[in-house]
Biopython code that builds the backbone (N, CA, C, O; Angstrom):
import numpy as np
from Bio.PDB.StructureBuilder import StructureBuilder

atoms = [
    (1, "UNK", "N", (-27.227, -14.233, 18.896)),
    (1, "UNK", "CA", (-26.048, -13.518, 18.447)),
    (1, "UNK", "C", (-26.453, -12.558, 17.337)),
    (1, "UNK", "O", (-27.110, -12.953, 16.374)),
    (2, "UNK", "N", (-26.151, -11.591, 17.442)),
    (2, "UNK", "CA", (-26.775, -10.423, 16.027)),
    (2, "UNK", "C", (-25.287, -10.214, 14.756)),
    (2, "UNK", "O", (-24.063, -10.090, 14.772)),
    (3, "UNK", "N", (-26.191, -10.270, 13.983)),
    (3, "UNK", "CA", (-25.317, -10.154, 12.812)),
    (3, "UNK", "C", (-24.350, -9.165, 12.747)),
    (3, "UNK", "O", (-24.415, -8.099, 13.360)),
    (4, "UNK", "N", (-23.469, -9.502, 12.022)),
    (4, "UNK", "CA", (-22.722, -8.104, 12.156)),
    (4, "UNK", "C", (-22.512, -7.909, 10.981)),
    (4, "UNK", "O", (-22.480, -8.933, 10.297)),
    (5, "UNK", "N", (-22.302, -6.677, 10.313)),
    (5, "UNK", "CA", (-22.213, -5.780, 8.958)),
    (5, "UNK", "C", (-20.826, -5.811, 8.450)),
    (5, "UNK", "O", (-19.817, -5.641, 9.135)),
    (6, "UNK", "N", (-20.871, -6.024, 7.289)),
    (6, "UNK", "CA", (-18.978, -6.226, 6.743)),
    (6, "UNK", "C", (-18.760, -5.350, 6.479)),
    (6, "UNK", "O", (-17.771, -5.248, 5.753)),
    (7, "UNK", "N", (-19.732, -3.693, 6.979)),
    (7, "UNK", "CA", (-18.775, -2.804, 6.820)),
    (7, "UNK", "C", (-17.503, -1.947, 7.482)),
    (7, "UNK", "O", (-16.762, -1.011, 7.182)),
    (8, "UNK", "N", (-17.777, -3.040, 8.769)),
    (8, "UNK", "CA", (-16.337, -2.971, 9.710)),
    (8, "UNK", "C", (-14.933, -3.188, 9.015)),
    (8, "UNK", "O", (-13.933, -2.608, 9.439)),
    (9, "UNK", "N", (-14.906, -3.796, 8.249)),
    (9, "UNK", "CA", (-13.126, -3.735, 7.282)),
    (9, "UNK", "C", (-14.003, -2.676, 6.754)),
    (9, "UNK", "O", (-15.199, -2.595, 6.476)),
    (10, "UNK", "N", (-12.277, -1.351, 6.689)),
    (10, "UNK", "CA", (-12.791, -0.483, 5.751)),
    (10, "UNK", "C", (-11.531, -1.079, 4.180)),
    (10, "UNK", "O", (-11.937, -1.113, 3.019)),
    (11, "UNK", "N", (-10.281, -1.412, 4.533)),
    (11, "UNK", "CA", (-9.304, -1.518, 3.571)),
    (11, "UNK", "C", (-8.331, -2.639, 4.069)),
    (11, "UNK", "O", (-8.076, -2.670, 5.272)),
    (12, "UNK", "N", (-7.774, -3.553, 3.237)),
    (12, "UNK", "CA", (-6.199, -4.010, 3.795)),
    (12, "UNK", "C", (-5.166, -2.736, 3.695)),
    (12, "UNK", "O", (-5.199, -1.731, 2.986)),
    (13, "UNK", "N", (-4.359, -3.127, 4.560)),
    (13, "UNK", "CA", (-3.065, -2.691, 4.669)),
    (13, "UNK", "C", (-2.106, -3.036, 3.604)),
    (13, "UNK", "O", (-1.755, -4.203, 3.429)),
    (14, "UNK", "N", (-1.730, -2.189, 2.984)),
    (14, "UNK", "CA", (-0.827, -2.837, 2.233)),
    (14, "UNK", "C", (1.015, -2.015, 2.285)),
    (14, "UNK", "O", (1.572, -1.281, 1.468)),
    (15, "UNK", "N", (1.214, -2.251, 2.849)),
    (15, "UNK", "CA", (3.335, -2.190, 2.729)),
    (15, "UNK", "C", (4.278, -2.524, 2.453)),
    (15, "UNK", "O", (3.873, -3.518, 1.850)),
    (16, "UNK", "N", (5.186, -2.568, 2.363)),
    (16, "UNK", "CA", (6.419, -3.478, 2.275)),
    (16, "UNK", "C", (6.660, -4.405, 3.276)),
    (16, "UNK", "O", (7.234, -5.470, 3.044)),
    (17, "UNK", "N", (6.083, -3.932, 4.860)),
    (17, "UNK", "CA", (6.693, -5.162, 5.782)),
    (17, "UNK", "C", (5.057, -5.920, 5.453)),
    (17, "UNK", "O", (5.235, -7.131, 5.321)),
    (18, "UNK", "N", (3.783, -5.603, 5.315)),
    (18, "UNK", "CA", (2.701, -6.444, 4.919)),
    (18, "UNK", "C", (2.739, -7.523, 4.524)),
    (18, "UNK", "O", (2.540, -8.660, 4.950)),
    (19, "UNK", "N", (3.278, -6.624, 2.845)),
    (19, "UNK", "CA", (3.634, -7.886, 1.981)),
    (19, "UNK", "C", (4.096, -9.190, 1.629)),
    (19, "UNK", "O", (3.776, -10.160, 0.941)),
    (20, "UNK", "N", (5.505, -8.558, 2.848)),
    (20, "UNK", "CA", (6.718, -9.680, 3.326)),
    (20, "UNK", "C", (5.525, -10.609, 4.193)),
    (20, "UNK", "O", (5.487, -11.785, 3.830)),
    (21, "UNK", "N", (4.743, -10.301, 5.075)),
    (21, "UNK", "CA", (3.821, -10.604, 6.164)),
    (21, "UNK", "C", (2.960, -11.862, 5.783)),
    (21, "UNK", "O", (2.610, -12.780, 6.525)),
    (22, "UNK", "N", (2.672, -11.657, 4.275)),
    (22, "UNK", "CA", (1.828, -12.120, 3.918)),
    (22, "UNK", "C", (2.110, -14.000, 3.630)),
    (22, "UNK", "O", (1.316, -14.823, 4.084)),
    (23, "UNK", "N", (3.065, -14.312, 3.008)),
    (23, "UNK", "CA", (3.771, -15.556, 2.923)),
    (23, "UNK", "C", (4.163, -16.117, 4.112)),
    (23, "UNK", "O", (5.002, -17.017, 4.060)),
    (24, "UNK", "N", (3.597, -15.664, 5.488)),
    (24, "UNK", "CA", (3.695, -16.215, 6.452)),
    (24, "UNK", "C", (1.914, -16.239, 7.396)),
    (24, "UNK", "O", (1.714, -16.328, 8.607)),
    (25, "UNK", "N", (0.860, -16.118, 6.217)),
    (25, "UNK", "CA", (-0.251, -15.805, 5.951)),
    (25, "UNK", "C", (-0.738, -14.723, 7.268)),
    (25, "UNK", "O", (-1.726, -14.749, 8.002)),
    (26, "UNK", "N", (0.298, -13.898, 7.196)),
    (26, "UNK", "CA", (-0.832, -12.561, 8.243)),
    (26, "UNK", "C", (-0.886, -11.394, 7.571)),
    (26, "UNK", "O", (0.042, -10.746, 7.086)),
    (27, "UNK", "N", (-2.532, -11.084, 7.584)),
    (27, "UNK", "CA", (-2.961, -10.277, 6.880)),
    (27, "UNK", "C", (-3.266, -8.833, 7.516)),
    (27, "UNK", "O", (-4.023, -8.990, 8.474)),
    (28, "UNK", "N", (-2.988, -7.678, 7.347)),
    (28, "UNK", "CA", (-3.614, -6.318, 7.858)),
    (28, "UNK", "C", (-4.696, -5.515, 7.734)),
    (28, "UNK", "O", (-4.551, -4.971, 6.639)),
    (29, "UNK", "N", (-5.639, -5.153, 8.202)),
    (29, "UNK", "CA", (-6.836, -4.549, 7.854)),
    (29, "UNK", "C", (-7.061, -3.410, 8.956)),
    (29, "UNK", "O", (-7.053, -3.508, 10.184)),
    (30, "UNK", "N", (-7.291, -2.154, 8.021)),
    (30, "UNK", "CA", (-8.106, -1.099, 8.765)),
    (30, "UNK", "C", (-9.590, -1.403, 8.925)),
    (30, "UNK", "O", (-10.414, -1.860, 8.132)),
    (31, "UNK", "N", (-9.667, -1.060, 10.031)),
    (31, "UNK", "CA", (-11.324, -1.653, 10.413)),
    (31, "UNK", "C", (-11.868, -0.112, 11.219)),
    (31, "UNK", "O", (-11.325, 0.992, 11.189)),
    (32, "UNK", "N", (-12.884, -0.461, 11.777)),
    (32, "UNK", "CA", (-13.755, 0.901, 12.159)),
    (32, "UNK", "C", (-13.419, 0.603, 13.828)),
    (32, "UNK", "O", (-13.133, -0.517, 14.251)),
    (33, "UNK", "N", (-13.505, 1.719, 14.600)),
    (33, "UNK", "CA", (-12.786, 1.469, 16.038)),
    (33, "UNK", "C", (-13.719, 1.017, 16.979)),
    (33, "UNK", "O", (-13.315, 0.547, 18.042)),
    (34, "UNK", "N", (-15.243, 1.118, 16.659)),
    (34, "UNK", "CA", (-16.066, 0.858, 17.349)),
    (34, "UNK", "C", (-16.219, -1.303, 17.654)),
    (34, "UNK", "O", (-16.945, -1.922, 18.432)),
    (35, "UNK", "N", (-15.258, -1.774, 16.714)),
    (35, "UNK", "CA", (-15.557, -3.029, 16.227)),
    (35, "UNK", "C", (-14.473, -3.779, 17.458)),
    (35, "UNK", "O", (-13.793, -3.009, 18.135)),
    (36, "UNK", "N", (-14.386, -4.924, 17.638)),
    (36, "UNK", "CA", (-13.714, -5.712, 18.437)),
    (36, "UNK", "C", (-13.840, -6.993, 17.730)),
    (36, "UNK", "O", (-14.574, -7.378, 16.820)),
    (37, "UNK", "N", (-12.624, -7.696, 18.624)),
    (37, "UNK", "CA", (-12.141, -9.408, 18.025)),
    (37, "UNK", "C", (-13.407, -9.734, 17.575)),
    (37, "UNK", "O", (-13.440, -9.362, 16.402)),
    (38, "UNK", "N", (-14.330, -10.166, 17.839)),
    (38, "UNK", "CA", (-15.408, -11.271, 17.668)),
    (38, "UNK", "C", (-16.214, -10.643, 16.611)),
    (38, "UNK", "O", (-17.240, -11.318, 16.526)),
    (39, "UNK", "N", (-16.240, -9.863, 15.927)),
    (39, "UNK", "CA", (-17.237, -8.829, 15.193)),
    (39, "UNK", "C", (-16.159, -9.139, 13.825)),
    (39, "UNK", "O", (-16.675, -9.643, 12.827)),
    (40, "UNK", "N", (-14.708, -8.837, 13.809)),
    (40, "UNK", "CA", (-14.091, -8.700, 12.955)),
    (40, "UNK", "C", (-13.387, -10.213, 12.551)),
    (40, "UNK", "O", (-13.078, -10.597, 11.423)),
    (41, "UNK", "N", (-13.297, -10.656, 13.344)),
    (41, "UNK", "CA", (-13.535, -12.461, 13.123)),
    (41, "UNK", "C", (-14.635, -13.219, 12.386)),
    (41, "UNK", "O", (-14.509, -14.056, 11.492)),
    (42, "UNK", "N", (-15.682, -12.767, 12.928)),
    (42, "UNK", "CA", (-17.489, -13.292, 12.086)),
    (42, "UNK", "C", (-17.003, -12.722, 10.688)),
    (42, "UNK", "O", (-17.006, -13.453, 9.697)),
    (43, "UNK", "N", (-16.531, -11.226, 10.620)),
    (43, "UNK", "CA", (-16.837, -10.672, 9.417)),
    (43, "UNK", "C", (-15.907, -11.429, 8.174)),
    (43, "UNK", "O", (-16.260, -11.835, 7.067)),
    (44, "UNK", "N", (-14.803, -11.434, 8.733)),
    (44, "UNK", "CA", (-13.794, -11.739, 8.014)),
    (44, "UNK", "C", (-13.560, -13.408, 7.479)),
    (44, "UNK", "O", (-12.822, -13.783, 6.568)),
    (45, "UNK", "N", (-14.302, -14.112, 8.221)),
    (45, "UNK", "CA", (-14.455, -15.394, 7.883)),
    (45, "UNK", "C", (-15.428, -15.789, 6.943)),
    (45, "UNK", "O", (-15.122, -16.537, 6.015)),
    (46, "UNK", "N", (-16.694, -15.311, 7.110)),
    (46, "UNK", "CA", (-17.746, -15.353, 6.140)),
    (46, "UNK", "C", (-17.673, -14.578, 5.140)),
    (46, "UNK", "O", (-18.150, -15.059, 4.112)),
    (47, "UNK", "N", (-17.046, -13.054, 5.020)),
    (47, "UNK", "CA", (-16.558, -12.737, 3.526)),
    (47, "UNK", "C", (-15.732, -13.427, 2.694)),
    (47, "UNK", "O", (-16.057, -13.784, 1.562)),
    (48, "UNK", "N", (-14.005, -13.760, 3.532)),
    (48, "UNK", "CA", (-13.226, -14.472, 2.304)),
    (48, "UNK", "C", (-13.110, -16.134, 3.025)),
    (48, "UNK", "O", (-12.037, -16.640, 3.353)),
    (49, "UNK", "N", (-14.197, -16.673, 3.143)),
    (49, "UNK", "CA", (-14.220, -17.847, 3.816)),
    (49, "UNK", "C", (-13.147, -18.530, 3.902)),
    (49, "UNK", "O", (-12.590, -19.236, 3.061)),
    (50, "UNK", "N", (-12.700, -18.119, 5.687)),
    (50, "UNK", "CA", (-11.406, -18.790, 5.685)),
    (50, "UNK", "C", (-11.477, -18.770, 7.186)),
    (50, "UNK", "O", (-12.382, -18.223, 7.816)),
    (51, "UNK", "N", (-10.236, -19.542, 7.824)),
    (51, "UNK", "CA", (-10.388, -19.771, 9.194)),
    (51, "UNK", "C", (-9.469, -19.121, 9.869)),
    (51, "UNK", "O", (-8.304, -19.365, 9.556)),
    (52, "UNK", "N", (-9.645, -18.435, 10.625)),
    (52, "UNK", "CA", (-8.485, -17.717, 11.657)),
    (52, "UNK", "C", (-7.662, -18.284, 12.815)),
    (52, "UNK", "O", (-8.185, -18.931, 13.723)),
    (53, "UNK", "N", (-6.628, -18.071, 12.762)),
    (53, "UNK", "CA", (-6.282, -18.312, 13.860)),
    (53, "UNK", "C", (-5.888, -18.182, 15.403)),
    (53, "UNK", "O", (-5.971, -18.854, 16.431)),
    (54, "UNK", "N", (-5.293, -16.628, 14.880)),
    (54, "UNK", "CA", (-5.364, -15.288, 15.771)),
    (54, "UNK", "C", (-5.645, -14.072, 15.301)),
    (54, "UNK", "O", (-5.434, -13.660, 14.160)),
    (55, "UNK", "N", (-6.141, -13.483, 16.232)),
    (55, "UNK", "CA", (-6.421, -12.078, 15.851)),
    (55, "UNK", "C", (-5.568, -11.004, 16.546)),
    (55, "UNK", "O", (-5.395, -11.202, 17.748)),
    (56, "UNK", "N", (-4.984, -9.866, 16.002)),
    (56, "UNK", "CA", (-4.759, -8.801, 17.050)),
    (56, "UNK", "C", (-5.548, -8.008, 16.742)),
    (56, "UNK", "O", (-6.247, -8.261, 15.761)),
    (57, "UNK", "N", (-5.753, -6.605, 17.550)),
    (57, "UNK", "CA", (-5.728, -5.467, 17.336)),
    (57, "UNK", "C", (-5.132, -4.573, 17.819)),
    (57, "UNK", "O", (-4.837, -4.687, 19.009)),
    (58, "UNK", "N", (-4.859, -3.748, 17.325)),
    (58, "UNK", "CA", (-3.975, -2.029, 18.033)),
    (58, "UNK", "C", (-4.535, -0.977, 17.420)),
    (58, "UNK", "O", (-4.783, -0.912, 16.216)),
    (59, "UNK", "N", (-4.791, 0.057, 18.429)),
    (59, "UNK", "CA", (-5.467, 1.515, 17.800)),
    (59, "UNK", "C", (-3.822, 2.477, 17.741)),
    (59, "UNK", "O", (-2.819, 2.590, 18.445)),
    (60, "UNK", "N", (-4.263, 2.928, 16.646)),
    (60, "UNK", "CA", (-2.766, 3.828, 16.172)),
    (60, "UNK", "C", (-3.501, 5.197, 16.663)),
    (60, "UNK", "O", (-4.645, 5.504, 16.328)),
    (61, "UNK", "N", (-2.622, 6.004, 17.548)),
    (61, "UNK", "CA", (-2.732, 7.024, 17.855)),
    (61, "UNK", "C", (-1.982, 8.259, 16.219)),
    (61, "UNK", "O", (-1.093, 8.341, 15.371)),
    (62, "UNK", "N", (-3.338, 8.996, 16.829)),
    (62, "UNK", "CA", (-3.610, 9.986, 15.714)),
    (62, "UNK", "C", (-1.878, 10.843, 15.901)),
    (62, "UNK", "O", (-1.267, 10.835, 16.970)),
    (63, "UNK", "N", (-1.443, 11.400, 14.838)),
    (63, "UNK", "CA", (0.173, 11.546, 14.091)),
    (63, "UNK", "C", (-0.155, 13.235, 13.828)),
    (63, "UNK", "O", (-1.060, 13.648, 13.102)),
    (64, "UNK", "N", (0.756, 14.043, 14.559)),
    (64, "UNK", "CA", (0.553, 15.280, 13.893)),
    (64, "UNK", "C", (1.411, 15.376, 12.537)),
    (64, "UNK", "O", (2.216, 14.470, 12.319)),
    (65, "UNK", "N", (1.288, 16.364, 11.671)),
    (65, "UNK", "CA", (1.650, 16.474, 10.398)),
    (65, "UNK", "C", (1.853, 18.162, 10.489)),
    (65, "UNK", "O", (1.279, 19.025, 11.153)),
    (66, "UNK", "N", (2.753, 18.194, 9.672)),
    (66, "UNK", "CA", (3.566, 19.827, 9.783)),
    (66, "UNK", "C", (3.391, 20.034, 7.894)),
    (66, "UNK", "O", (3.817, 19.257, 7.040)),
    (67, "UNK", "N", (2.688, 21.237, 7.692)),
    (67, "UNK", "CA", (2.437, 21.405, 6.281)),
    (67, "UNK", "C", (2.683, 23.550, 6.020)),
    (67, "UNK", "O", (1.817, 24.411, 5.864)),
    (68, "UNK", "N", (4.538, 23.699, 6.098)),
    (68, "UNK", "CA", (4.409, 25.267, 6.177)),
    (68, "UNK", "C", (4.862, 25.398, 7.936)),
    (68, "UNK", "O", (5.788, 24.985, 8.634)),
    (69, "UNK", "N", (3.454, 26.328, 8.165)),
    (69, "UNK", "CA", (2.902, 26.869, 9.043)),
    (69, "UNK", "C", (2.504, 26.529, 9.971)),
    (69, "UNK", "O", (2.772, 26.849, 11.130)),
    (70, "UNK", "N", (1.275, 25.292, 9.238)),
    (70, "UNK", "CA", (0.190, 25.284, 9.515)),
    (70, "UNK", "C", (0.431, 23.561, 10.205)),
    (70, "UNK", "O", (0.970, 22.739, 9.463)),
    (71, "UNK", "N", (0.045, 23.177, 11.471)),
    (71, "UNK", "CA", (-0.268, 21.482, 12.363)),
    (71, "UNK", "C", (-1.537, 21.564, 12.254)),
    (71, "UNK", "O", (-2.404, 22.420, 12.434)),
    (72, "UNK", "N", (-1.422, 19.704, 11.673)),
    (72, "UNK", "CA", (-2.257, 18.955, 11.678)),
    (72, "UNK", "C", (-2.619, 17.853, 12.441)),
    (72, "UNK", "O", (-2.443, 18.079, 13.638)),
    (73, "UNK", "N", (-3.069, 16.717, 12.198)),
    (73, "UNK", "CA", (-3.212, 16.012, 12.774)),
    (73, "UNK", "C", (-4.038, 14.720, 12.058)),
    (73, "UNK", "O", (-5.240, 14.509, 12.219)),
    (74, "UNK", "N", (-3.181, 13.956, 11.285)),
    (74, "UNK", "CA", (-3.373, 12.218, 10.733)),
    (74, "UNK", "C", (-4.373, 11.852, 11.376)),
    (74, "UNK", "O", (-4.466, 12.291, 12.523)),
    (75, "UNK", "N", (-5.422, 10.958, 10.879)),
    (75, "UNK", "CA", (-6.639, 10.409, 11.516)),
    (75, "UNK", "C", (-6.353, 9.256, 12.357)),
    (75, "UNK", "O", (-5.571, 8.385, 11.976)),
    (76, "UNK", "N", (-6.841, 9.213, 13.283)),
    (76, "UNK", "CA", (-6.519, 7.311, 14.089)),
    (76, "UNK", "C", (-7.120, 6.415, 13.365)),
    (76, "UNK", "O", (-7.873, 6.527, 12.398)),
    (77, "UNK", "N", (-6.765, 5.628, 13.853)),
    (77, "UNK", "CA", (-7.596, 4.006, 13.059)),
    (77, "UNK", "C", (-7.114, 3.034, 13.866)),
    (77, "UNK", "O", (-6.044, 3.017, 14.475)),
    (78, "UNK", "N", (-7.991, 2.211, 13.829)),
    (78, "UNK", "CA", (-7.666, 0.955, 14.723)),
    (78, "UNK", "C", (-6.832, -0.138, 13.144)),
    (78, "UNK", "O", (-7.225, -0.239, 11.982)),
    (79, "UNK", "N", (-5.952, -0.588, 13.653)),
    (79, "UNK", "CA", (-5.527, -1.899, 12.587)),
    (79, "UNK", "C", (-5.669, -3.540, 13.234)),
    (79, "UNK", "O", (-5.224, -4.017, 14.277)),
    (80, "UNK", "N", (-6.124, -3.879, 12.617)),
    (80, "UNK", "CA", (-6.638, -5.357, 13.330)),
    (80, "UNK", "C", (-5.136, -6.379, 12.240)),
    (80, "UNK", "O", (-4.940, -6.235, 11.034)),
    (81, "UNK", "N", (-4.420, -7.229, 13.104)),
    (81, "UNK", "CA", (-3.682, -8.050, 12.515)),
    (81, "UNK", "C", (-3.865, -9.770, 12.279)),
    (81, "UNK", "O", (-3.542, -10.495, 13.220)),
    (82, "UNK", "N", (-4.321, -10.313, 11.174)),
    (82, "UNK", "CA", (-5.272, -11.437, 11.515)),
    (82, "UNK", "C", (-3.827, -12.509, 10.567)),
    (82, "UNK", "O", (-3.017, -12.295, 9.665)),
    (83, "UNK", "N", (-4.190, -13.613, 11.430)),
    (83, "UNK", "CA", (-3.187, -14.683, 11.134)),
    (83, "UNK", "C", (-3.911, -15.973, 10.609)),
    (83, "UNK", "O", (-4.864, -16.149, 11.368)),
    (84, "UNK", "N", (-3.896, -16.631, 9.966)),
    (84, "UNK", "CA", (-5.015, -17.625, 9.321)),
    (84, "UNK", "C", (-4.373, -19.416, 9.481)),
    (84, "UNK", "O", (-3.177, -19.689, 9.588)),
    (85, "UNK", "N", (-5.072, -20.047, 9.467)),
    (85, "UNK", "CA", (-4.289, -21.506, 8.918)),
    (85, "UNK", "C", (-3.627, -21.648, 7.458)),
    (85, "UNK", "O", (-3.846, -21.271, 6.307)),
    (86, "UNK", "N", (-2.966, -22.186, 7.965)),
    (86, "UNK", "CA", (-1.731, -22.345, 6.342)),
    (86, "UNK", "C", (-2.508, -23.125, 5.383)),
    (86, "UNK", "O", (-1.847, -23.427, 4.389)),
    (87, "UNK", "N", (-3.830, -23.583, 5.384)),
    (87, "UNK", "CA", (-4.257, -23.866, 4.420)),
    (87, "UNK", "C", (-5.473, -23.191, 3.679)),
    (87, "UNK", "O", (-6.111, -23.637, 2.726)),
    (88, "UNK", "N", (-5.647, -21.900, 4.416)),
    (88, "UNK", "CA", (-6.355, -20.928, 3.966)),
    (88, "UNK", "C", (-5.662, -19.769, 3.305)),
    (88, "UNK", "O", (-4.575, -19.475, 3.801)),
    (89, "UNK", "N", (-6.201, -18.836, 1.976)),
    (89, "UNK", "CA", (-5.336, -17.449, 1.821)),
    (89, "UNK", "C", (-6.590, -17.003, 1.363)),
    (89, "UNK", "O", (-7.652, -17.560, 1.085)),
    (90, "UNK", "N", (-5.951, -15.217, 1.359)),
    (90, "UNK", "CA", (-6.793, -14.239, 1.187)),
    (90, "UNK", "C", (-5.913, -13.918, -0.266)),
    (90, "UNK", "O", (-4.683, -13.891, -0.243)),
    (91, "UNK", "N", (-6.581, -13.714, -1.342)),
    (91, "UNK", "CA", (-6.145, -12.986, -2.436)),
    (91, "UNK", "C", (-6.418, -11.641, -2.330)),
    (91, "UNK", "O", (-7.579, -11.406, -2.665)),
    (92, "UNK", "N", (-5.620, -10.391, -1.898)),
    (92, "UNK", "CA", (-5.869, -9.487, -1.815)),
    (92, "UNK", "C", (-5.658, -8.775, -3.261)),
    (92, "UNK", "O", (-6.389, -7.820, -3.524)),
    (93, "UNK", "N", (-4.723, -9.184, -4.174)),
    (93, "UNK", "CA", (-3.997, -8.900, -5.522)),
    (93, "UNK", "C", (-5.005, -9.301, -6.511)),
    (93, "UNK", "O", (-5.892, -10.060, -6.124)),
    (94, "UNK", "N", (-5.000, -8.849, -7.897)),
    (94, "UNK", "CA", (-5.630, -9.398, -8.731)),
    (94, "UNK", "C", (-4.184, -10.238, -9.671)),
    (94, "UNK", "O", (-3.027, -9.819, -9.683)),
    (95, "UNK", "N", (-4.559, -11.139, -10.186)),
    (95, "UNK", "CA", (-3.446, -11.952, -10.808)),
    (95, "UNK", "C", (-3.946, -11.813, -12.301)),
    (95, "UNK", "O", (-4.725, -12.728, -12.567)),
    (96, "UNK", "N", (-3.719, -10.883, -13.430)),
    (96, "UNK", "CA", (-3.762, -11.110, -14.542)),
    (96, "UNK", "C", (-3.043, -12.341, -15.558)),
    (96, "UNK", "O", (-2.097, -12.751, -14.885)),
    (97, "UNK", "N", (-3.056, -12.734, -16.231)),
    (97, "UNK", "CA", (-2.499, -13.867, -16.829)),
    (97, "UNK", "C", (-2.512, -13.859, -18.382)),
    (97, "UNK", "O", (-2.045, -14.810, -19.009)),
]
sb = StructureBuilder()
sb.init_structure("model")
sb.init_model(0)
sb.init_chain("A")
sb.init_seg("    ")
for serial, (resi, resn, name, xyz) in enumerate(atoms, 1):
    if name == "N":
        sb.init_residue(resn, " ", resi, " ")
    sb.init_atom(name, np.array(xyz, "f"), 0.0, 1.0, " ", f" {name:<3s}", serial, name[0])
structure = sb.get_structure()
């Protein structure tokens, strides 16, 4: 089996429906599109050592953008949606005290 590089998560997701998301422990992550379940599973377990339970993914089709004149066009990204055991969490927040 070949290793795989944790530089497949590029960021969590973070939103308002996320957030809500999160106390029901499912977490969001932009990842790189070339990556699939089993790559982003290895990665994600051995960085914030924790156990998964399901994984999704969905590639978001690229969004035009109107600026003036001038169309654009929003970058794609794949978002991977990962669901964990209730006795695992990801601290994505820093908690000052």
């Amino acid at each position: 089996m070949k290793k795989v590089n944790a530089d497949i998560i590029r960021y969590p997701i973070i939103t308002d429906k996320t957030t809500k998301n999160i106390e029901n422990n499912t977490y969001y992550f932009n990842v790189t599109k070339e990556s699939n379940k089993r790559e982003i599973k290895q990665v994600i377990e051995n960085v914030f050592n924790v156990k998964i339970k399901k994984i999704n993914t969905l590639n978001n089709p690229p969004k035009t953008k109107t600026i003036g004149r001038f169309k654009g066009k929003k970058v794609k990204y794949k978002k991977a949606i990962i669901t964990l055991y209730e006795e695992y969490k990801i601290n994505l927040f820093d908690e000052e005290q």
